[in-house]
KOLFIKE-146114 format. One line per 10 residues: number of its first residue (from 1); their letters; for each residue x, y, z of C-alpha. Coordinates in steps of 0.05 Angstrom, whole numbers, m for minus. Example, Ala and Ser with C-alpha at 12.3 -4.5 7.8 and 13.67 -1.06 7.14 Angstrom:
! KOLFIKE-146114
1	AS	246:m90:156 ~ 273:m21:143
***
This chain:
! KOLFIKE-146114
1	XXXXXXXXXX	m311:m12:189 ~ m324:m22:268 ~ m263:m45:303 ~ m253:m119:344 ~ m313:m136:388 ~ m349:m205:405 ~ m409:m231:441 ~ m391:m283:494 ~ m444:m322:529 ~ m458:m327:602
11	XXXXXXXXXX	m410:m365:656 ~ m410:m442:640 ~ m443:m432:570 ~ m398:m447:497 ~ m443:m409:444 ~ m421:m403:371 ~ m411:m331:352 ~ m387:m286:303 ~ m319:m246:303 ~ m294:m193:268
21	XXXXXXXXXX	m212:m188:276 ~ m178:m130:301 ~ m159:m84:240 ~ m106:m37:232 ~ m127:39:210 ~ m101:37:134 ~ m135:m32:126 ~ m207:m46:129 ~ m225:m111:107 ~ m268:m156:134
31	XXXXXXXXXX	m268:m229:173 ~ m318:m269:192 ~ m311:m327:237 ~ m328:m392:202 ~ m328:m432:273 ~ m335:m414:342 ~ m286:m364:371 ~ m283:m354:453 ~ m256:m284:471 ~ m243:m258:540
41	XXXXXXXXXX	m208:m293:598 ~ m241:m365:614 ~ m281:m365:546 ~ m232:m413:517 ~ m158:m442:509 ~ m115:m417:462 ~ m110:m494:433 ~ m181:m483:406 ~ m198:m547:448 ~ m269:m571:459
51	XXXXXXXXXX	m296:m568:539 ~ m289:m630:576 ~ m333:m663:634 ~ m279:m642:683 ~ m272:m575:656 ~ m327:m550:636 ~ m333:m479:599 ~ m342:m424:653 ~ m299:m376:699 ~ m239:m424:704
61	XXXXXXXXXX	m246:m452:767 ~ m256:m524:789 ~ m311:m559:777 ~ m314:m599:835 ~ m369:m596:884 ~ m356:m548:944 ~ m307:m507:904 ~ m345:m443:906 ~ m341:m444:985 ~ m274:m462:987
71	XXXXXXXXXX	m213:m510:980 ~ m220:m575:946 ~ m185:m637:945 ~ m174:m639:858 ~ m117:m599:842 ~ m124:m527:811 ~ m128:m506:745 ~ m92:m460:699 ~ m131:m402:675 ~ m129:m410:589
81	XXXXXXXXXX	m96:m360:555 ~ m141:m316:505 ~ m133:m327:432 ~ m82:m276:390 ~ m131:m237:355 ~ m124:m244:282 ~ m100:m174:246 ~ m110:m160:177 ~ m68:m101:149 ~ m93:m82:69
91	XXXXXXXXXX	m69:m31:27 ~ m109:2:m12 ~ m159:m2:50 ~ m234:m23:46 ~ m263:35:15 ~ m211:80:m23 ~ m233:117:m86 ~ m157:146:m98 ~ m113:89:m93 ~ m52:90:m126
101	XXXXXXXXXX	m41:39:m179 ~ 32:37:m180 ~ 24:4:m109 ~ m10:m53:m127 ~ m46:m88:m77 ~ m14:m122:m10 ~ m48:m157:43 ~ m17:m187:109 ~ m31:m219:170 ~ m16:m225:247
111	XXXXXXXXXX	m40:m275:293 ~ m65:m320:243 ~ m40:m327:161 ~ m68:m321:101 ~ m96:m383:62 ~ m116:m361:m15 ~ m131:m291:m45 ~ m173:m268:m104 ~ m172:m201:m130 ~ m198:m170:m196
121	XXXXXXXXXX	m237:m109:m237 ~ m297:m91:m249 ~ m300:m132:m315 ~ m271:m193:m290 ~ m201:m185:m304 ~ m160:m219:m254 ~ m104:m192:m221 ~ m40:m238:m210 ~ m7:m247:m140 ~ 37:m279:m95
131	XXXXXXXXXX	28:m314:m32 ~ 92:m326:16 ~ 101:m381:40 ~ 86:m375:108 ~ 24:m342:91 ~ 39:m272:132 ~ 27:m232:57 ~ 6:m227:m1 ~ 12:m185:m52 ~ m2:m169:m134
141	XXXXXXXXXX	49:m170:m194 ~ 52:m108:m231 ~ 15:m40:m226 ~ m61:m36:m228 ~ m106:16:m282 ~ m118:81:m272 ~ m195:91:m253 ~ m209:18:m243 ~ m251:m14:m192 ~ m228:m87:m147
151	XXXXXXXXXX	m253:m134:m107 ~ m212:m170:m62 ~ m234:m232:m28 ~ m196:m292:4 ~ m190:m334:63 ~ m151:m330:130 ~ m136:m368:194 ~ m133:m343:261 ~ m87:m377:311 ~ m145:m421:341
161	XXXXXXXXXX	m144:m445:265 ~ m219:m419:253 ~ m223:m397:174 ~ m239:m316:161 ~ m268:m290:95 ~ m224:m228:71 ~ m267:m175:28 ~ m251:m118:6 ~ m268:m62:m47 ~ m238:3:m68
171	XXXXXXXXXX	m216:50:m139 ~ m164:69:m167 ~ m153:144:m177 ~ m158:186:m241 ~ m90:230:m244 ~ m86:290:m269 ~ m46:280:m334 ~ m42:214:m373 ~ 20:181:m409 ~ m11:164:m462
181	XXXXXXXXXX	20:122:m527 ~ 25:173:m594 ~ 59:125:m638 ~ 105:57:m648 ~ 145:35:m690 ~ 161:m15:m729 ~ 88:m28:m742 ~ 61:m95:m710 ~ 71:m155:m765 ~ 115:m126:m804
191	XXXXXXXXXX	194:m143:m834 ~ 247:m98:m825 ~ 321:m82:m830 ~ 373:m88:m788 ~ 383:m27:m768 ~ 316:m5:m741 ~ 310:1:m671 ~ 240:m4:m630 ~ 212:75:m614 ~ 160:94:m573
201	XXXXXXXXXX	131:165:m563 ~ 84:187:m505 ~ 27:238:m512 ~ 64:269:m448 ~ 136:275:m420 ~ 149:226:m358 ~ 187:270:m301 ~ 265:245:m310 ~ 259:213:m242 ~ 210:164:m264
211	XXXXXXXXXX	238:149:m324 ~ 260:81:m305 ~ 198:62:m280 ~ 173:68:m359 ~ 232:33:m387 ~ 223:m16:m331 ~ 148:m28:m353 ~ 170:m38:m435 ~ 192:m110:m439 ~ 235:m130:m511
221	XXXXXXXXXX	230:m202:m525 ~ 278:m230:m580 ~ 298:m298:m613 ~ 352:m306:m608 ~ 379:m280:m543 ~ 404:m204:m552 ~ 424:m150:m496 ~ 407:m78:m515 ~ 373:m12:m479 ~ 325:41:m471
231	XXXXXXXXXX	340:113:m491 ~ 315:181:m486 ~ 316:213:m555 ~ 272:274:m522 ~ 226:282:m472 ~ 172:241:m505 ~ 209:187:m548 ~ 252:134:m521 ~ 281:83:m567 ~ 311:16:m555
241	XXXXXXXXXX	365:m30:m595 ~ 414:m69:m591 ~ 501:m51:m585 ~ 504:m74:m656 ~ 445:m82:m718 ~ 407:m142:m709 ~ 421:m199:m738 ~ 375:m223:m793 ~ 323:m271:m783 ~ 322:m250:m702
251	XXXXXXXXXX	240:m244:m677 ~ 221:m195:m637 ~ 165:m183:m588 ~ 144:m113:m547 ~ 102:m109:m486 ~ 80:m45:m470 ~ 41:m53:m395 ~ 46:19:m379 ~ m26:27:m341 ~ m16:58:m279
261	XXXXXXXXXX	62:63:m280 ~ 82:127:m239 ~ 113:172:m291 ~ 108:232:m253 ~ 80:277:m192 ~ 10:274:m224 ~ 24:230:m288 ~ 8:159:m293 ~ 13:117:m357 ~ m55:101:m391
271	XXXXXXXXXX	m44:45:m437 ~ m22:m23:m445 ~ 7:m50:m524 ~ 41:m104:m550 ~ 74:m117:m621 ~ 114:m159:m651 ~ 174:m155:m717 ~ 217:m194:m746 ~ 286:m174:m773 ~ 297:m177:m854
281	XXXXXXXXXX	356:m188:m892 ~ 411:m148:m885 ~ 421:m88:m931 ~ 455:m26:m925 ~ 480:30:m967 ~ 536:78:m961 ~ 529:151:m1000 ~ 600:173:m1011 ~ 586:250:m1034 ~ 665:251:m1038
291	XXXXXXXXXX	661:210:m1106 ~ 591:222:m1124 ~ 575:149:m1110 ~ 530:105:m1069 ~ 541:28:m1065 ~ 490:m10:m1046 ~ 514:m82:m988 ~ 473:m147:m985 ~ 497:m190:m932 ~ 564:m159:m924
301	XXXXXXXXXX	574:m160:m1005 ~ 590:m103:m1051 ~ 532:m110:m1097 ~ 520:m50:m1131 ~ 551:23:m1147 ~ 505:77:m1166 ~ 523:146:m1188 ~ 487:205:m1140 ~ 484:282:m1131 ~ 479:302:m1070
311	XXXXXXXXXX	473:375:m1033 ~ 506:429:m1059 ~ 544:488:m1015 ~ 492:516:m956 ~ 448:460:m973 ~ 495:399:m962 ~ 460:326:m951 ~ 458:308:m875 ~ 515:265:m847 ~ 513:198:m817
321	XXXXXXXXXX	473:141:m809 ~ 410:141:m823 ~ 350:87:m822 ~ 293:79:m883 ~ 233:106:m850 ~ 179:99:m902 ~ 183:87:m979 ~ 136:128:m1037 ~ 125:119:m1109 ~ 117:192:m1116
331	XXXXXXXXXX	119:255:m1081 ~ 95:326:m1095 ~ 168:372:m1077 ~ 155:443:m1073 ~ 213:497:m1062 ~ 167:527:m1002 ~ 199:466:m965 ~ 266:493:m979 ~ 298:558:m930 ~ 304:617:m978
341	XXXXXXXXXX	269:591:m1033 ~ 205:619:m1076 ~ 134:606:m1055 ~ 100:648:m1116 ~ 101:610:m1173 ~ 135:645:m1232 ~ 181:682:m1180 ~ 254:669:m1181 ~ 270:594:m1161 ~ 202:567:m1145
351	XXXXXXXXXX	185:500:m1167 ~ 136:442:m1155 ~ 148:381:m1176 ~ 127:306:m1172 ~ 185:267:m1156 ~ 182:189:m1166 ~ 216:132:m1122 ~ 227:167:m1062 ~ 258:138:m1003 ~ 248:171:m943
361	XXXXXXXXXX	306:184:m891 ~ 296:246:m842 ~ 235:276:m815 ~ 261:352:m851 ~ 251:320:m913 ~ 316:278:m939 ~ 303:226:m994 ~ 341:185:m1041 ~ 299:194:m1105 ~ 293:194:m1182
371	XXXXXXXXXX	316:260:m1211 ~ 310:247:m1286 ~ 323:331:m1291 ~ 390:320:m1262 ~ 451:321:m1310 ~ 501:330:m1259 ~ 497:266:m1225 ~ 556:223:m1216 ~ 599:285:m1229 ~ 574:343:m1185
381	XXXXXXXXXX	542:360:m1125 ~ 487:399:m1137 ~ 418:381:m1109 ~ 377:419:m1043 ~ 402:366:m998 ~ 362:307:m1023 ~ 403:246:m1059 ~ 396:242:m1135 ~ 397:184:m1171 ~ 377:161:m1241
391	XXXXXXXXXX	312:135:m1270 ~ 334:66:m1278 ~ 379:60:m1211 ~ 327:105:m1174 ~ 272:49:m1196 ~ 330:m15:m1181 ~ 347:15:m1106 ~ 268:33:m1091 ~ 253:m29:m1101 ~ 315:m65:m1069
401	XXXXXXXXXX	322:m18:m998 ~ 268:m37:m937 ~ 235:m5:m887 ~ 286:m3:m831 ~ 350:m10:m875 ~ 408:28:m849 ~ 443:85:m901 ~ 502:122:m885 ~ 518:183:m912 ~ 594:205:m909
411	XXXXXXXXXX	631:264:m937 ~ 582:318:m911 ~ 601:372:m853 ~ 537:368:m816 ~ 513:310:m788 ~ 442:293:m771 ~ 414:322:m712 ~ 386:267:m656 ~ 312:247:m666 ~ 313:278:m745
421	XXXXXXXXXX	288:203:m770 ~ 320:143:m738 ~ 390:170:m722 ~ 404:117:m668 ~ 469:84:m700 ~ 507:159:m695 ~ 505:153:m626 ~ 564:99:m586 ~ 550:43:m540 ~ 564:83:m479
431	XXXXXXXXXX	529:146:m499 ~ 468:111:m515 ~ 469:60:m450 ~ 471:142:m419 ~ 414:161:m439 ~ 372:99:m407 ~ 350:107:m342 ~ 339:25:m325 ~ 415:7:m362 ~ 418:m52:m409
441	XXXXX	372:m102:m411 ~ 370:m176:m421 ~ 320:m192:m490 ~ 318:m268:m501 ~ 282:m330:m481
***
């Protein structure tokens, strides 16, 4: 883009021209005078004033007759100052192919102010902005995509008040590794307990430093109003709920807009995702291996005691709260799944077995289930770790318990590990504000 320059006509002569404003280096967009623009000393006042019979466009001096040989009897005239140039400064500049998105776009101006602004993609996707006030700058909400082309195009004013057409084109770059999304959860639409918190897991690990900008970039809408946080359960998933469970009946809406975030050296986010769920009733049940019992709370009510057998010595049930992460009418258990135990069928304690009513509770394979095989339940502890229950209470609690429904487990010596399932609730209020990198955030409207 060729720097400042203007045409001017000869002494006494006021021709329209074009101009192209004076650009800074990282910035080259370009203006076009919409009305006659005077450069150099004598070509016009800085008022943008039209030439009058006295004072005629020329070299400044007087117009009277005699006055090139000499002194003349009308007073003298003030030379006009020159017009400030008008200075456009863009970021990305006219031309890039490796802009980076998590910049946006800014534009500003000096000698003159900018008057609108349009910018958007290749497929006609516009990109939102904001002018100040003053009109010195302008510049876009949010983060732009990765490998996306804009156009930029406005208006501007130069201190004379002539209008300038802004243009301007350029790419964003392609990095080198992509945050991608791997899963959600809850699934979009659906109903779920109180205890389940909103998780998100990336096809790639953000660098720790940038982690904020990711949480920043996931937005949790609820009704009604509810305060809760982001947090790292690894170096992929990051979960978010509230100090307490929800309360039942609360909506709530997710807003991924993680396209072009900075998440690292040479990893941008690649996606952008919204869903939406809506908080259940509220059930719970607590396992107490203790007393071989599990009772079963509806809205803070006792409802229902069921007899269970949990994990025996060296293969004892895992500890704590857990949250229902998926529900199955049947299952097909083999002992292979099980740390010492047979694969060869016909060899010592192998089995395979389908199992019926099985709620799922950690990702190593915990379930509350029908055991129908099971004579020890209510009385002993003897299962692989799994919670055994009775045909007909096994059948009553699989269909009772949600998706999302918190159960503890108490009485065990191990407790879950983080990330093993939905182990969120094991963790305090200030342990899990810790692990966010943005701190609590406001969810209501």
């Amino acid at each position: 883009m060729a720097r400042q320059h203007g045409r001017d006509g000869s002494a006494g002569a006021a021709r329209r021209v074009t101009v192209r404003p004076a650009w800074r280096r990282a910035a080259q967009l370009t203006a076009v005078a919409a009305a006659a623009t005077l450069l150099a000393a004598g070509c016009g006042s800085s008022s943008g004033s039209k030439p009058s019979a006295a004072h005629p466009a020329g070299n400044g001096a007087s117009s009277a007759p005699g006055a090139a040989g000499g002194s003349s009897s009308s007073a003298p005239t003030t030379p006009s100052v020159p017009a400030t140039p008008l200075v456009l400064n863009a970021k990305p500049a006219d031309g890039t192919t490796d802009a980076d998105p998590s910049q946006g776009i800014q534009l500003s101006a000096a000698g003159g102010k900018i008057e609108s602004v349009s910018a958007q993609d290749s497929k006609g996707n516009k990109v939102a902005g904001t002018l100040a006030a003053d009109g010195s700058s302008w510049a876009s909400s949010g983060t732009l995509n990765i490998s996306s082309s804009y156009t930029v195009t406005g208006k501007a004013l130069d201190s004379t008040g002539a209008e300038k057409d802004i243009s301007a084109k350029f790419t964003t770059l392609t990095p080198q590794k992509r945050l991608g999304l791997q899963s959600y959860f809850p699934n979009d639409g659906t109903t779920v307990g109180v205890g389940q918190p909103v998780s998100v897991t990336f096809t790639n690990p953000p660098n720790v430093k940038d982690r904020a900008n990711v949480e920043k970039a996931m937005t949790v809408t609820t009704t009604p109003h509810v305060e809760g946080a982001w947090s790292w359960i690894s170096a992929t998933q990051v979960d978010w709920r509230p100090q307490n469970y929800w309360a039942s009946g609360t909506k709530v809406s997710v807003q991924m807009n993680l396209n072009g975030v900075k998440a690292g050296d040479i990893t941008f986010g690649s996606f952008t995702k919204g869903f939406n769920f809506t908080v259940g009733r509220d059930q719970r049940a607590v396992v107490d291996t203790k007393h071989y019992m599990m009772h079963v709370y509806q809205d803070g009510k006792d409802i229902k005691e069921i007899p269970t057998d949990t994990g025996m010595s060296g293969y004892s049930t895992w500890g704590g709260t857990m949250v229902v992460l998926d529900k199955e009418p049947m299952i097909e258990m083999k002992s292979c799944s099980v740390p010492g135990f047979s694969c060869t069928p016909g060899v010592g304690n192998y089995y395979d077995l389908k199992v019926y009513n099985d709620v799922h509770l950690t990702n190593s394979g915990t379930y509350i289930h029908q055991a129908e095989w099971d004579s020890h339940i209510g009385t002993d502890n003897t299962s692989h770790g799994c919670v055994h229950l009775k045909p007909a209470d096994a059948t009553w609690f699989y269909n009772f318990i949600h998706v999302g429904d918190p159960v503890t487990i108490n009485g065990e010596p191990d407790q879950v590990h983080t990330g093993n399932g939905f182990t969120d609730w094991n963790e305090s209020w200030k342990t899990w504000l810790a692990g966010s990198a943005a701190g609590l955030s406001t969810a209501g409207q």
